[in-house]
N, C-alpha and C positions, 0 to 999 in steps of 0.2 A: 524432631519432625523430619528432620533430610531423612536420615536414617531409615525413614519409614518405603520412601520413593524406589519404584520399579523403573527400568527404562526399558528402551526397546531393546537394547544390548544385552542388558540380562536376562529377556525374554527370548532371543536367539541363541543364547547358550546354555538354553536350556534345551533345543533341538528346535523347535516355530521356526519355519519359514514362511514367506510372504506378504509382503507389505499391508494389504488387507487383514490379514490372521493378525499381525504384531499389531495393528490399530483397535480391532476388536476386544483383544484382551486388554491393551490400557482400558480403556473405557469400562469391563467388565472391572476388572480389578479394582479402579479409581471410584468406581460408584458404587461396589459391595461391600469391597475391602480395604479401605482407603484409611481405617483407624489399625488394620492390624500392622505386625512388624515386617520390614521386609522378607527374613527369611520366613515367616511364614507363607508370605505370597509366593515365593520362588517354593516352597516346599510343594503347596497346593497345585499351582503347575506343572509340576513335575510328574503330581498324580494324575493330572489331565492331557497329560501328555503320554506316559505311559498305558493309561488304561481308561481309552478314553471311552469308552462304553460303558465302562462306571459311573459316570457324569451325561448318558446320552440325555435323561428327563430332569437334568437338574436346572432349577427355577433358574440361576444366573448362567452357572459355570457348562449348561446346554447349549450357549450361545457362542462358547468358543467350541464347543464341539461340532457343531453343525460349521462353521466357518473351516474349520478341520476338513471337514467332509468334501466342503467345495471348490471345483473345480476350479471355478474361477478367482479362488481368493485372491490370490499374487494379480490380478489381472485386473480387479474392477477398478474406475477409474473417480467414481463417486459413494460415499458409503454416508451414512447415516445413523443414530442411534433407533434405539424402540421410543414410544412415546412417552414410556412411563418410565424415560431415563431424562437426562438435558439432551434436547435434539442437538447433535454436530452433525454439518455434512463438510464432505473432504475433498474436494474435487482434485485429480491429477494425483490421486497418493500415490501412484508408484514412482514419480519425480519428487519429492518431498523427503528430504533424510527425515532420519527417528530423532534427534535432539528438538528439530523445529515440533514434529509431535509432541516430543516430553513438552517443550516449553506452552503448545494449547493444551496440552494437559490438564499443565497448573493453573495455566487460565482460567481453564473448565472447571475448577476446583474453587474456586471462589464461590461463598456461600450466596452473593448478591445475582451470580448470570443463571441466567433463564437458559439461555439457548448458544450458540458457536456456528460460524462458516470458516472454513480455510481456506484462501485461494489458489490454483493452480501452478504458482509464483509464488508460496510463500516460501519462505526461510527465516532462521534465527535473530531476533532481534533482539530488543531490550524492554523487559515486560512485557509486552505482545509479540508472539512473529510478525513479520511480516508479511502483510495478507492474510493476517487475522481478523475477525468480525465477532465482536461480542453485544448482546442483548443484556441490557438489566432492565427492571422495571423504574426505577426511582433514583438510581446513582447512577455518575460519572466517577471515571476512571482515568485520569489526565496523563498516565503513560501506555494506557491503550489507546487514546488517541495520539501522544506523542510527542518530542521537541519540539516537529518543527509543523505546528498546529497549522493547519489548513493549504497545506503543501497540496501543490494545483497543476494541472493542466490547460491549458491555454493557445486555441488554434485559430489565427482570422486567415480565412481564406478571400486573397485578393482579386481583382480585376484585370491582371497584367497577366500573361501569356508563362508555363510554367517557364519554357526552355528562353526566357530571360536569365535564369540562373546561369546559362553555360555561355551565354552571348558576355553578359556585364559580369564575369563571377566577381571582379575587383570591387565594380561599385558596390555589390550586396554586400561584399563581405567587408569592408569600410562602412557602412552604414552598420552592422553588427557590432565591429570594433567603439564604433563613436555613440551607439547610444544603447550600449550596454553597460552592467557593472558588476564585476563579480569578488566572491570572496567576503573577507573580514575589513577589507581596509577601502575598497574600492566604492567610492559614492560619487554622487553627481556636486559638484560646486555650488550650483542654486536647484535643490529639488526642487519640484512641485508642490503644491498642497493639495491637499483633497479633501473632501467633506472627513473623510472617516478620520484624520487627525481632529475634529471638533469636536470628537463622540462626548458623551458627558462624563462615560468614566472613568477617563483620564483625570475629571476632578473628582470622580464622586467616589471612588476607588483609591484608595492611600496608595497603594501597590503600586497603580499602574501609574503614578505621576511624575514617577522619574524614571518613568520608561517614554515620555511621550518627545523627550529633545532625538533622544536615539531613532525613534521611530519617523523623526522628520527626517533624521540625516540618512536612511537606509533608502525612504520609500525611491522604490523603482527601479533595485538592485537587486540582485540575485546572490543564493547561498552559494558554496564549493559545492565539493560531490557529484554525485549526478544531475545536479539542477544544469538546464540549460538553456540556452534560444536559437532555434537554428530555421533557417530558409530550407525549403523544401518544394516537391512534388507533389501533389492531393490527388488524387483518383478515385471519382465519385464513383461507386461502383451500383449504387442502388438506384435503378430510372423513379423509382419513390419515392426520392427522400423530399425530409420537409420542405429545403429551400426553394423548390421548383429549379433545383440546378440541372441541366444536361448531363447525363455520365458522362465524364473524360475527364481531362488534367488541368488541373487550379495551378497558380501560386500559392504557398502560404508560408504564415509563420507561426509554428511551434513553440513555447516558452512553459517551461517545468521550474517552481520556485516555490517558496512557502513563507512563511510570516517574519521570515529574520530574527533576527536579537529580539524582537518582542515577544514573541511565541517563545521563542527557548526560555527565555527570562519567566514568562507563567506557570508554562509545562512544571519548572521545577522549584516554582515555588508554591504550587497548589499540590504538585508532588510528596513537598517534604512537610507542607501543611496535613496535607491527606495522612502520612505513616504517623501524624505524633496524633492527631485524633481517633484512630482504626488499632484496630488488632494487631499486635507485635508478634503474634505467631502465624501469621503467614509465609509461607514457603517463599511465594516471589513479592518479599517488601514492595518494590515499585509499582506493583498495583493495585495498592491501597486507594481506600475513595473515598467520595464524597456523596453524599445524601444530598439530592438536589432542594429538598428541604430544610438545609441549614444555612446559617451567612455564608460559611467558605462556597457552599456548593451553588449559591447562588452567585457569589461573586464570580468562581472558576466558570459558570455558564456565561455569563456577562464577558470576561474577556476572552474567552474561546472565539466567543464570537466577533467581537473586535478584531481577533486574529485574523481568523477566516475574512473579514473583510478587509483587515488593512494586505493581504496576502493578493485578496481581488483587486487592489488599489495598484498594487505594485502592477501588477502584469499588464492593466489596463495604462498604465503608464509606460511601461515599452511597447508595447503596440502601438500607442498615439506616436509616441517620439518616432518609431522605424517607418510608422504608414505615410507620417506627413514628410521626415529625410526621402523616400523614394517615389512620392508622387503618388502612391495607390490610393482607390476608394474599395472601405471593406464592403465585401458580398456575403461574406456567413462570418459567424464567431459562437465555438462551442467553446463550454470550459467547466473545467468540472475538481472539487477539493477528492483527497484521498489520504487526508488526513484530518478526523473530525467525526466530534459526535452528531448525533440526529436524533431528534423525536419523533419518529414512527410507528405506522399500525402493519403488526404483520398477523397475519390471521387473526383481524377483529380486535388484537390487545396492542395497546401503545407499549412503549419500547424505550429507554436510551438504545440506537445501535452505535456499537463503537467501530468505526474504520479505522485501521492503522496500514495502510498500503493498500486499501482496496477503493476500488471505483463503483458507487452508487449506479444501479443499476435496476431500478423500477421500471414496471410496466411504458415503453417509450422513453424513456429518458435517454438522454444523448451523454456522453463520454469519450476522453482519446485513453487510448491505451498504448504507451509509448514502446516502439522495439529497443535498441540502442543508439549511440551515436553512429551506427554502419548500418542499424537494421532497422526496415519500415515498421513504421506502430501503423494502431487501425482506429478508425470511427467507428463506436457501436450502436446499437441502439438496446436500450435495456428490454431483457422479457420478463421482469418481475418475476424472477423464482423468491417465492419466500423461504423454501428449506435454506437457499443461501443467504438470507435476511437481505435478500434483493440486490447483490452484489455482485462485481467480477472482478479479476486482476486489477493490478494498475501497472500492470509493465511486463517485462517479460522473466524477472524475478534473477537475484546472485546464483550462479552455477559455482561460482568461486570466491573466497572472501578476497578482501582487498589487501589484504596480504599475501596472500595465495599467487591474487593478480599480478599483485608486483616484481613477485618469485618467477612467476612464469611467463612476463610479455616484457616487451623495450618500448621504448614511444617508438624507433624506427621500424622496428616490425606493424604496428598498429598502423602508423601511417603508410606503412606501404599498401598495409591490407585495404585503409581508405581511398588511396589513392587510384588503387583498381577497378575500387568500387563507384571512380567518379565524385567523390564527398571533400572538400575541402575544410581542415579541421584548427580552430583556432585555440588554442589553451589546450583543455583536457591532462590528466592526469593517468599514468599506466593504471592506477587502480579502476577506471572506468573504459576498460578495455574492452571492445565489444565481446570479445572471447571469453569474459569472465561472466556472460549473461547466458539464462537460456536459451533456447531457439523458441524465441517469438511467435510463430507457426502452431511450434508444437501445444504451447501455451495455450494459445487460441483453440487448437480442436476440442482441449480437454474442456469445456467452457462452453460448448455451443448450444447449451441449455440453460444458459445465461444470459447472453446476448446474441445479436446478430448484428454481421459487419453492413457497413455504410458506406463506407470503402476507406482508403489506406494514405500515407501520409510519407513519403519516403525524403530522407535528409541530404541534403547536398550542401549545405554551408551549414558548418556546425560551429558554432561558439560557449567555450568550458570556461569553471577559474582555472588559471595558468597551472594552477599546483594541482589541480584534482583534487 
């Protein structure tokens, strides 16, 4: 099966240029040609590439020749398939490498999806990119949605004046340190409870009932990596928006985190349940699935969603713990998963849609879309595009791996560059170096037929796990 796969690399060496043209012919290729051998794809190409008005009325291989044709191949910043293909649209492909493509490729290749979005920020992941969006009709897909199942955004905007940050930065940042908790080791001495450890199935679920001591001792903690919670600036920029708030500058507090050891513990166990009941020849094993119609797919629905809620438990437990340490009463709190399936209708037909790094972004629907720990993320409000299965970013997407990152920054260069910037930084790790992200901005322009901002959210006391 490998053996059979084209990528974009050997579509450029064959002479294609253009980030648009090399997405066109995967998709041509992957849905004409997809059972023949590689060299015969690369041969075929070769003939469409040298002569290519031998191909200008042919049923498929006319559709890389018009792309040939256009001016704006290398340029366009959204593309789409025909209808009587699996619709993808690509938003921002000329920031997007060809491997994060190859890998929605395989995606797209799955005999169960319907349909595909890519967001503006994606990049290579694990079974899905990230910032990939997948449609099926009747199946889940537990590593398109992901480890770390209903990984969240989380913003309450306070009643205190923003430029308390630069008056008390000690108290704020003392109050981050004491009632956060980051990593693998670090928990609260007496968690809280919360309704969502009572759920029933924890008993009613073999699986999940020795997940449920772990899940007391987590709740209200936060993962490594880029999860975070930081004090910040808000800047209402829409005299519209729902709150009835004034445009100007809030206090708030930011918080990025997901379901902990619970979520990972299901992710791969309905994972490696999903590859022994499914197809062995699949190209990307890990996105084997489940039929929402069977026990497992029933069960893996049932604690997804556990997830997503014990994930909303957490966050809503440091919000309470920082709002009551610092005396605030909250005024808004948006929040929104970007890790998780859904059951929606997009044009008239129900849907699983799968998010793995994208932000839900329906007709009105609110969301934050975070920059990095240097750079402002934004408030949006969803326009309900369905060609993107009504989605947008969830950040501003790896410019560099984290290996990369580490090659190429120091924590003292990072903190200098924070320090310039005014932002006080506690933990963090070189691998989450604001330099190793895209420019946020740019993100956002590629997307303005996605969402529309609400205004923006800028960091000044940041809190990482120590190790990144």
């Amino acid at each position: 099966m490998a053996s059979k796969i084209i990528s974009g690399k050997d579509i450029k060496q064959i002479g294609f240029k253009g980030g648009e043209l090399i997405n066109t012919i995967l998709q041509v290729v992957h849905t004409h040609y997809k059972n023949k051998s590689k060299n015969y794809k690369i041969g075929l190409l070769r003939q469409v590439f040298n002569q290519p008005d031998k191909f200008d009325e042919h049923k498929q291989l006319g559709r890389i020749v018009s792309a040939m044709n256009s001016e704006d191949a290398s340029n366009i910043e959204a593309s789409s398939t025909p209808q009587d293909e699996k619709p993808i649209a690509i938003y921002g492909r000329s920031g997007i490498d060809e491997k994060t493509i190859d890998q929605m490729d395989q995606a797209m290749s799955l005999p169960i999806v319907e349909r595909g979005a890519l967001m503006p920020d994606a990049h290579v992941g694990y079974g899905l990119p990230i910032g990939g969006v997948l449609a099926t009709e009747n199946e889940v897909i537990p590593y398109a949605v992901g480890v770390d199942i209903g990984c969240r955004m989380c913003l309450s905007i306070f009643d205190l004046p923003a430029n308390e940050l630069k008056k008390n930065t000690y108290f704020f940042k003392n109050s981050l340190k004491e009632n956060t908790r980051f990593g693998n080791k670090e928990v609260f001495k007496n968690p809280n409870e919360y309704e969502v450890l009572e759920h029933s199935a924890f008993d009613e679920i073999s699986f999940l009932q020795k997940l449920k001591g772990k899940a007391l001792r987590q709740i209200g903690s936060s993962g490594g990596g880029n999860h975070f919670a930081e004090f910040g600036e808000v800047l209402i920029t829409d005299p519209e928006n729902e709150w009835g708030l004034e445009p100007g500058e809030y206090m708030g507090l930011l918080t990025h985190s997901g379901s902990r050891g619970l979520g990972a513990e299901i992710a791969i166990h309905y994972t490696r349940l999903a590859k022994m009941l499914n197809r062995s020849d699949l190209v990307n094993k890990n996105l084997a699935w489940l039929d929402l119609d069977s026990e497992a797919g029933q069960e893996y629905w049932i604690a997804m969603n556990l997830a997503g809620d014990y994930s909303a438990s957490c966050h809503f437990d440091i919000h309470t713990r920082i709002m009551e340490e610092i005396g605030a009463e909250l005024m808004v709190r948006i929040e929104n998963h970007h890790n998780f399936a859904w059951k929606e209708t997009i044009e008239g037909k129900e849907y699983i849609v799968h998010r793995k790094g994208a932000t839900p972004a329906a007709k009105g629907e609110l969301g934050i879309i975070p920059g990095s720990m240097m750079h402002a993320g934004y408030i949006v409000r969803g326009l309900g595009n369905e060609k993107a299965l009504n989605s947008a970013s969830h950040g501003a997407g790896r410019l560099h791996s984290r290996k990369k990152a580490k090659q190429n920054f120091s924590k003292k260069f990072i903190r200098q560059q924070m320090k310039k910037k005014g932002i006080t930084l506690i933990g963090g790790g070189v691998d989450e170096a604001p330099m190793a992200y895209k420019n946020i901005d740019e993100v956002m322009q590629k997307q303005t037929d996605l969402v529309e901002v609400v205004g923006k959210f800028q960091p000044r006391i940041v809190r990482m796990n120590k190790d990144g």
